[in-house]
VMD Tcl script that draws the C-alpha trace (Angstrom):
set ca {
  {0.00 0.00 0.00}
  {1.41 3.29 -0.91}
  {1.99 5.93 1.08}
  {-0.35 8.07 -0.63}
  {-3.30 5.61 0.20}
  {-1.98 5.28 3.76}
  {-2.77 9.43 4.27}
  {-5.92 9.39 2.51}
  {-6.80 6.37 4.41}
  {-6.01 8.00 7.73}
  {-7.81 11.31 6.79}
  {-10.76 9.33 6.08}
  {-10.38 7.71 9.43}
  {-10.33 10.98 11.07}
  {-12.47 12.30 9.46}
  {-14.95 9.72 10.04}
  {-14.28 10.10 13.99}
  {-15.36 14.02 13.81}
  {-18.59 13.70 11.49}
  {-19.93 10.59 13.67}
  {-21.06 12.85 16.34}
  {-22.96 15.28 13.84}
  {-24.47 12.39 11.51}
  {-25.49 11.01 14.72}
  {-27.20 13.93 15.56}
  {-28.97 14.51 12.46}
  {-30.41 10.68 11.94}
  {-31.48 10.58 15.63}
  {-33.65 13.96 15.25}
  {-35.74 12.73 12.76}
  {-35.92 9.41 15.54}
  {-39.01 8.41 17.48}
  {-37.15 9.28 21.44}
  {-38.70 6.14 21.90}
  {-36.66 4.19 19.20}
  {-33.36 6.63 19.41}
  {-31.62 4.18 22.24}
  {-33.18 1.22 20.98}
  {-30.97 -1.59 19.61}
  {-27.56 -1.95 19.25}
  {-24.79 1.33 17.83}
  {-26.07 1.33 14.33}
  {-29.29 0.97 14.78}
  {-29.82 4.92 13.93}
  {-29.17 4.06 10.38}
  {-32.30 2.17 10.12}
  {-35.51 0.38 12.28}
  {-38.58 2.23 12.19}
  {-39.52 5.08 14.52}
  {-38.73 7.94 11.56}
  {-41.02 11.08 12.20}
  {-40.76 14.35 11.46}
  {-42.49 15.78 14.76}
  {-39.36 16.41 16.74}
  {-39.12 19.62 14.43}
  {-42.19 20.65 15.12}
  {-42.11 20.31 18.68}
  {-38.47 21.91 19.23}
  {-39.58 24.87 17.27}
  {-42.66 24.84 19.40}
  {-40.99 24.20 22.89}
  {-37.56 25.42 22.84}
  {-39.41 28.96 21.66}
  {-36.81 28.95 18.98}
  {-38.58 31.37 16.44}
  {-38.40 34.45 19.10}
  {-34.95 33.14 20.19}
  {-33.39 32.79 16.53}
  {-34.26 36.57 15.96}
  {-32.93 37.45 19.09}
  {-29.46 35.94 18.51}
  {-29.42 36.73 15.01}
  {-29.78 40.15 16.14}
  {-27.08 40.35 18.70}
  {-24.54 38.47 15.92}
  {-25.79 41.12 13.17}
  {-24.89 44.05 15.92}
  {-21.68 42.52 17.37}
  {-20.57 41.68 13.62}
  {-21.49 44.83 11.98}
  {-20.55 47.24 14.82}
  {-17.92 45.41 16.24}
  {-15.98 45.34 13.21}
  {-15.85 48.75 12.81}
  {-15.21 49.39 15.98}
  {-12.18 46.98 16.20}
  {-11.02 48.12 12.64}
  {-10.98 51.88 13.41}
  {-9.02 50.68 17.01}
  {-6.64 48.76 15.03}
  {-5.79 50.63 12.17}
  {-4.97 53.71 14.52}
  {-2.95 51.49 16.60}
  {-0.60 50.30 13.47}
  {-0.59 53.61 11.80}
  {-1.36 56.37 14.03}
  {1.46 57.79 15.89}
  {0.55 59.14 19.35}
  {1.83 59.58 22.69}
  {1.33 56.33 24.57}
  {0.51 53.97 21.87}
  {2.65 50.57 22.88}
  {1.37 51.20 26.44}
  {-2.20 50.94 25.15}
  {-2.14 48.66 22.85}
  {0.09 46.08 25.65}
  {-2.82 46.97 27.85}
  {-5.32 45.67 25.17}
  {-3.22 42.53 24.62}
  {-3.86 41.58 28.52}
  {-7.10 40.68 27.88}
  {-6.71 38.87 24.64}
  {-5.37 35.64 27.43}
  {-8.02 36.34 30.03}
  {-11.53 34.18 29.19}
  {-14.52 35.68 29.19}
  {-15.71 33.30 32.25}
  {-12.77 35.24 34.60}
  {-14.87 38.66 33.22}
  {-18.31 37.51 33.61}
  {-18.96 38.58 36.84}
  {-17.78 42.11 36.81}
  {-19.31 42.68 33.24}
  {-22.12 41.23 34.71}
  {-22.76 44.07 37.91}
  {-21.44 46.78 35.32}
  {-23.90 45.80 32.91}
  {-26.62 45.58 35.54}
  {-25.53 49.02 37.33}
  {-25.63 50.35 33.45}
  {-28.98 49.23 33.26}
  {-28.41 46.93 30.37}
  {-30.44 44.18 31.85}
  {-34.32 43.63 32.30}
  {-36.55 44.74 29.89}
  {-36.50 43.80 26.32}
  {-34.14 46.60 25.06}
  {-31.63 46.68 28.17}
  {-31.15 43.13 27.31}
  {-30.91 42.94 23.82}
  {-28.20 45.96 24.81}
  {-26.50 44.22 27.51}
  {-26.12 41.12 24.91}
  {-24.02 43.38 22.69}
  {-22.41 46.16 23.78}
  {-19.97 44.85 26.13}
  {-18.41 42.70 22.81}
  {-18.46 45.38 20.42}
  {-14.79 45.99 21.07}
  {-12.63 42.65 21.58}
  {-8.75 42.84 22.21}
  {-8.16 39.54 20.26}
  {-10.20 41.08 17.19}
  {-8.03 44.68 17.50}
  {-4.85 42.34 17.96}
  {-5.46 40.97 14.56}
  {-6.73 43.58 12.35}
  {-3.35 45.56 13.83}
  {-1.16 42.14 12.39}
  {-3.04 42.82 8.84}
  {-2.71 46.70 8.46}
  {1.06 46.92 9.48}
  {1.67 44.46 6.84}
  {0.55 47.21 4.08}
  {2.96 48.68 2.51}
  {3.28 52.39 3.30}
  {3.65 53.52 0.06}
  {0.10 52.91 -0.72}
  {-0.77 55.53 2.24}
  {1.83 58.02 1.11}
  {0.58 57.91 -2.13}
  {-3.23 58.43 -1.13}
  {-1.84 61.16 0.82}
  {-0.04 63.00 -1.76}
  {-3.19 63.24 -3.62}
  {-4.86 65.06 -0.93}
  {-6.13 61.81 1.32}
  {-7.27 62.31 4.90}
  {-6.93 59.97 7.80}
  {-10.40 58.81 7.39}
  {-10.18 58.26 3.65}
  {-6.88 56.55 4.06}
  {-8.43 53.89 6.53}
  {-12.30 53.53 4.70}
  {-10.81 53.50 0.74}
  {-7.30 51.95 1.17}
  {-7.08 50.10 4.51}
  {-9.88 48.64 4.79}
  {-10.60 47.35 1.13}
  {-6.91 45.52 1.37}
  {-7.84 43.93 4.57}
  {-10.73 41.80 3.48}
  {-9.76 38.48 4.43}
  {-8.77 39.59 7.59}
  {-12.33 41.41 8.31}
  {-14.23 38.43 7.10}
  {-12.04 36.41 9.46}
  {-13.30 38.49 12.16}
  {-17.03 38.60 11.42}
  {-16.89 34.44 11.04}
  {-14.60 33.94 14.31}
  {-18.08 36.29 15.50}
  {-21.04 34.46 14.18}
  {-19.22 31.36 15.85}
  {-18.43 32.63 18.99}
  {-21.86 34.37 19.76}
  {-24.41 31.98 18.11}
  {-23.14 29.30 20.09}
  {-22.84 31.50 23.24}
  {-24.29 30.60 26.60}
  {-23.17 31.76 29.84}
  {-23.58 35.66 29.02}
  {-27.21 34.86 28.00}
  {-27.89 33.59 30.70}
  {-26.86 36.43 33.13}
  {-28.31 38.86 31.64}
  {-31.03 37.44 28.86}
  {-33.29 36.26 32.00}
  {-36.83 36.92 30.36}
  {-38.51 34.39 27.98}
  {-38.69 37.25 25.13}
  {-35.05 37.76 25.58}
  {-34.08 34.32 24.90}
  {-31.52 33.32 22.73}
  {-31.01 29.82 20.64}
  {-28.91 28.05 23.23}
  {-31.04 28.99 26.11}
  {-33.77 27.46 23.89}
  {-31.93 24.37 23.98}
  {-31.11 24.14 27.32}
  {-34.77 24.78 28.93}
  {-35.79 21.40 26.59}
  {-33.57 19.69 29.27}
  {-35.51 21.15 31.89}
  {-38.93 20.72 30.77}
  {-40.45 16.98 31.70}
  {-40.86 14.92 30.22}
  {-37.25 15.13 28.23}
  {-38.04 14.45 24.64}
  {-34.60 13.80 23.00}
  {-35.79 13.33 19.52}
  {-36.90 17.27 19.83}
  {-33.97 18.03 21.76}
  {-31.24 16.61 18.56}
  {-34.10 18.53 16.00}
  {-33.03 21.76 17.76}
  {-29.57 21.02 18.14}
  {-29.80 20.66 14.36}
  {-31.50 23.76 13.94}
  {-29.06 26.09 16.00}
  {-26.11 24.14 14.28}
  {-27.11 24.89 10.30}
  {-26.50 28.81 10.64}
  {-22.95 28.11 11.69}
  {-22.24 25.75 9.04}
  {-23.83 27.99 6.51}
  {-21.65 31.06 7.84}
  {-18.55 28.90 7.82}
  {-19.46 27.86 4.26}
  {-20.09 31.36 3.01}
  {-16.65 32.82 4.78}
  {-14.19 30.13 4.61}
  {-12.51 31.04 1.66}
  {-11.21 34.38 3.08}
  {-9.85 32.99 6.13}
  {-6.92 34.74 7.41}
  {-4.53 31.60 5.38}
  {-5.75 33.85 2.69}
  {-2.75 35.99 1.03}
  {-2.87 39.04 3.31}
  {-1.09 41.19 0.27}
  {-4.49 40.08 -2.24}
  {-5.77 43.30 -3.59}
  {-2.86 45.59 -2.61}
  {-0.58 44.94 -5.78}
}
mol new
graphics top color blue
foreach p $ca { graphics top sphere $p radius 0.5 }
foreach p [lrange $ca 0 end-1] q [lrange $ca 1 end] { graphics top cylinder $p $q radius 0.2 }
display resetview
């Protein structure tokens, strides 16, 4: 066997071992919860028990049309906004010169290593003194805000504008180019791969967020998809055919937005578009 055959064997292999879980989950939502732990491993491939009432009843139960706007929402906001937040942070850090610069942008590097569980707490009772819990709007608020502006995002929109060549600036300069133009019609437009990097990295992070929901998203209308899913847990009696149906539905928007973006991940030539 060649060696060739030996690496596309083991990629199949491990790629078997990662997609298990999620064909696993797809088969057993259209599953009777009756027949999903009946029989031996593979029985999930086939048997009887097929319906297609676990959809029905996840959508229905988990509250999931409410909580899909609701986190569709706060990934719109924290995409849009936070990207040009971070970009605007970022480019002045890598071609601003100021008084204090490295000091400030060390200080923003500090949190890129501390995880957002250390921060919870005191984001919490700042958000709550700020009023951006509660109601409807305060929530929705409190669910965005406090991300607009992430060090790790800054960090690497920073990497990607020092890497353009300052000639391009001088040049838009010469021909009578202010700061702003310089960042929205030459910086930004040669960073593409880099933003859409940041606006996937996003979407994944915040669609499949649960601990800040649940501080401060408290109120049924406030919900957002993976608060759906956990309440089907709590809800007797636990129906696990609806529970894998809405597991499936809070997973396809992910896999759609990973589908959509991949090809300008950050592998992506980070000169593209500046020659």
């Amino acid at each position: 066997m060649s060696l060739r055959v030996l690496r596309w064997t083991a990629a199949a292999l491990v790629a078997a071992v990662f997609l298990a879980p999620l064909l696993w989950m797809f088969a057993g939502s259209f599953r009777e919860t009756s027949a999903l732990f009946r029989g031996g491993p593979w029985s999930w491939i086939g048997g009887d028990g097929w319906t297609w009432d676990n959809y029905g009843e996840a959508w229905r139960r988990g509250a999931l049309g409410r909580a899909s706007l609701n986190t569709l929402l706060q990934v719109a906001v924290i995409g849009g906004g936070g990207l040009f937040v971070n970009s605007m942070a970022a480019f002045a850090f890598a071609r601003m010169r100021f008084a204090g610069r490295e000091a400030l942008f060390a200080a923003v590097v500090v949190f890129v290593i501390l995880p957002v569980e250390v921060l919870a707490v005191p984001l919490f009772f700042t958000a709550r003194d700020l009023g951006l819990t509660g109601g409807y709007t305060s929530a929705m608020a409190g669910l965005t805000l406090p991300f607009l502006a992430k060090a790790f995002n800054i960090y690497l929109l920073r990497q990607h504008f020092m890497a353009l060549p300052t000639a391009l600036e001088e040049a838009a300069v010469i021909d009578g180019a202010g700061a702003w133009r310089v960042f929205w019609n030459i910086a930004l437009p040669a960073v593409r791969p880099a933003l859409a990097t940041v606006v996937l990295l996003d979407v994944l992070t915040h669609w499949s967020d649960f601990l800040w929901p649940l501080l401060v998203a408290t109120r049924e209308e406030t919900r957002t998809v993976q608060i759906g899913l956990a309440n089907l847990f709590t809800q007797p009696p636990v129906d696990w055919g609806a529970i894998l149906a809405c597991a499936v539905m809070a997973t396809l928007p992910v896999l759609l937005s990973f589908r959509l973006l991949q090809r300008h991940l950050v592998l992506t030539d980070t000169g593209a578009g500046i020659k």
